[in-house]
Structure formats: C-alpha cells, structure tokens
C-alpha positions as CSV (number, residue, x, y, z in Angstrom):
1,X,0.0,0.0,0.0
2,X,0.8,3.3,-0.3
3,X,1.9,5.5,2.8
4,X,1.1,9.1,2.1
5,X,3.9,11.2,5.1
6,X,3.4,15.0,5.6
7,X,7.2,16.8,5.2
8,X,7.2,19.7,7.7
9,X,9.1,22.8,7.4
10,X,8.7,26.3,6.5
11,X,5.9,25.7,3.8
12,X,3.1,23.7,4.2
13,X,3.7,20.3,4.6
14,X,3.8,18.3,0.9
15,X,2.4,14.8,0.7
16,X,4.9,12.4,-0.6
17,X,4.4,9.0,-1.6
18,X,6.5,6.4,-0.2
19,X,6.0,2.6,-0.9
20,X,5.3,1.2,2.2
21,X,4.4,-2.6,3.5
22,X,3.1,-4.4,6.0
23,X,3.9,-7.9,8.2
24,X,3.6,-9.6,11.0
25,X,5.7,-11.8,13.3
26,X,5.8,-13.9,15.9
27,X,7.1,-13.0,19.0
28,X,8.3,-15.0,22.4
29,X,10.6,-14.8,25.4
30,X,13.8,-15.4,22.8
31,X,14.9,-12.2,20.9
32,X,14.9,-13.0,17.0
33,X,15.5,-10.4,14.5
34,X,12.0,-9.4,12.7
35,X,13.9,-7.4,10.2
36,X,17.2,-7.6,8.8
37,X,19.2,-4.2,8.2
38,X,18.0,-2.2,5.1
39,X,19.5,0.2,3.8
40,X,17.5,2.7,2.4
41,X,14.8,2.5,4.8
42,X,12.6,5.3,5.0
43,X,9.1,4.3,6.9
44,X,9.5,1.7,10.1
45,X,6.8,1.5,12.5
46,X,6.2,-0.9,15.3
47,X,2.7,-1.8,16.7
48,X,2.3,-4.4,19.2
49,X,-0.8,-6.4,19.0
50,X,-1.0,-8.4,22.1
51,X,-1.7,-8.3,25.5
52,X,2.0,-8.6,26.4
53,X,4.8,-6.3,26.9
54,X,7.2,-6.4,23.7
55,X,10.4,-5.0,23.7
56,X,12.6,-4.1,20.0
57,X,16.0,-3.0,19.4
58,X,16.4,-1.0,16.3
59,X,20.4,-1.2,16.0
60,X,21.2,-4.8,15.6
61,X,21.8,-5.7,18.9
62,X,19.5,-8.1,21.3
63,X,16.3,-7.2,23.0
64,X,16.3,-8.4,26.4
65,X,13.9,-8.4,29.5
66,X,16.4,-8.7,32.1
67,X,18.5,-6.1,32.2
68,X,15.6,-4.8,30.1
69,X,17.2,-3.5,26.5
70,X,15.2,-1.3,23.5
71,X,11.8,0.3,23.2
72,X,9.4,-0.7,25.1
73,X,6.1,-1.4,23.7
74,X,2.6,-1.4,25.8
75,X,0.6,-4.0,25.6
76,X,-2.4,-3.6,22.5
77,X,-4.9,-0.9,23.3
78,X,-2.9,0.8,25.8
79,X,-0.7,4.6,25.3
80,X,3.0,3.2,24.1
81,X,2.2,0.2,22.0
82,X,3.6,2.2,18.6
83,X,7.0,3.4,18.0
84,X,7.2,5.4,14.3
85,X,10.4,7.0,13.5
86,X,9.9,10.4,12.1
87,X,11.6,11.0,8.3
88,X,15.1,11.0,8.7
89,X,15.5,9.5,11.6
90,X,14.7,5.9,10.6
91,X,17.2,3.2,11.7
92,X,18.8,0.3,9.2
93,X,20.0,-2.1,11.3
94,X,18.1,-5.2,12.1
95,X,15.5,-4.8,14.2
96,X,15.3,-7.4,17.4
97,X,12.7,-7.9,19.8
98,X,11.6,-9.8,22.8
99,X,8.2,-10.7,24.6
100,X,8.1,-10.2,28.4
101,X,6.1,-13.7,28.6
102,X,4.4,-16.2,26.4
103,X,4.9,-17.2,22.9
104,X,2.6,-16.2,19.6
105,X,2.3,-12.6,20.6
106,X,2.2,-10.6,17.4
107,X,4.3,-7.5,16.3
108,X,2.4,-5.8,13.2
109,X,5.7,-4.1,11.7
110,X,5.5,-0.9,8.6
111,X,8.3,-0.9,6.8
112,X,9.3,1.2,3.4
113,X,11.9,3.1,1.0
C-alpha cells in the first residue's frame, strides 16, 4: 500500500508517496530479528498487537527483559504500543525484539523506502 507522510518545514507540509508494506511476526521470550538491516529504509513503525509487553532493538543488537534492553512497547490498546520513526530518523540495522512472557504474541511491523 501506499503511505502518504506530511514533510514539515517552512511551507506547508507536501504529501509524498512512499512505498510502504506491511507484516507480522511472531514473538516469544527469545529475541529474534524481525527485520534484517535495510538500507534505504525510509518508513518503520512498530505496533504491538498483544496483550503482552514487547520490547525491539532498532540497532542490531538483542532485546532483552532482564536487564531490560530497547523500546518498550505497551501492551495492545494501551498509550505506548507504537513506536514510528519520524523521516530522517529511521534506523537500518536489524531490528530485534523480545516478549516479556508467552509465545505467539504478534508484532504488526511498517516498513518502506
């Protein structure tokens, strides 16, 4: 789909079009990388769909839960369950990320160039 982002400065903001798609992935108590480094990238949001605490690294290294390492995101539903990184300010290196407990909890994850 298409992801339409408002570029903010001292004109009005300009809608650009940037391709933009969407995935899902599975995650547990062991961190696993849900997207590889990509260079390029332009558009990464993270939305957690469960009912569990999730945490994502966004520079390659690995999320953990004790000593707790990366973004925390809420559980589904509650303030802090989305992380999008403004234009310009979008990592490329693989993105990691842990559940606080369980297994099957899903990360909905934006990605584009």
């Amino acid at each position: 789909f298409m992801l339409a982002l408002g570029v903010l400065g001292a004109r009005p903001a300009i809608a650009q079009n940037i391709q933009a798609h969407q995935m899902h992935a599975a995650i547990d108590t062991s961190s696993r990388t849900v997207r590889p480094a990509l260079v390029g990238r332009s558009v990464l949001g993270l939305i957690n769909t469960s009912s569990v605490v999730i945490y994502c690294t966004v520079d390659g290294t690995t999320a953990t839960t004790s000593p707790v390492s990366g973004i925390r995101l809420a559980t589904s539903g509650t303030v802090g369950e989305s992380v999008f990184f403004p234009r310009g300010s979008v990592p490329l290196d693989a993105v990691n990320c842990v559940a606080a407990s369980g297994e099957g909890n899903v990360l909905l994850i934006l990605e584009g160039r």
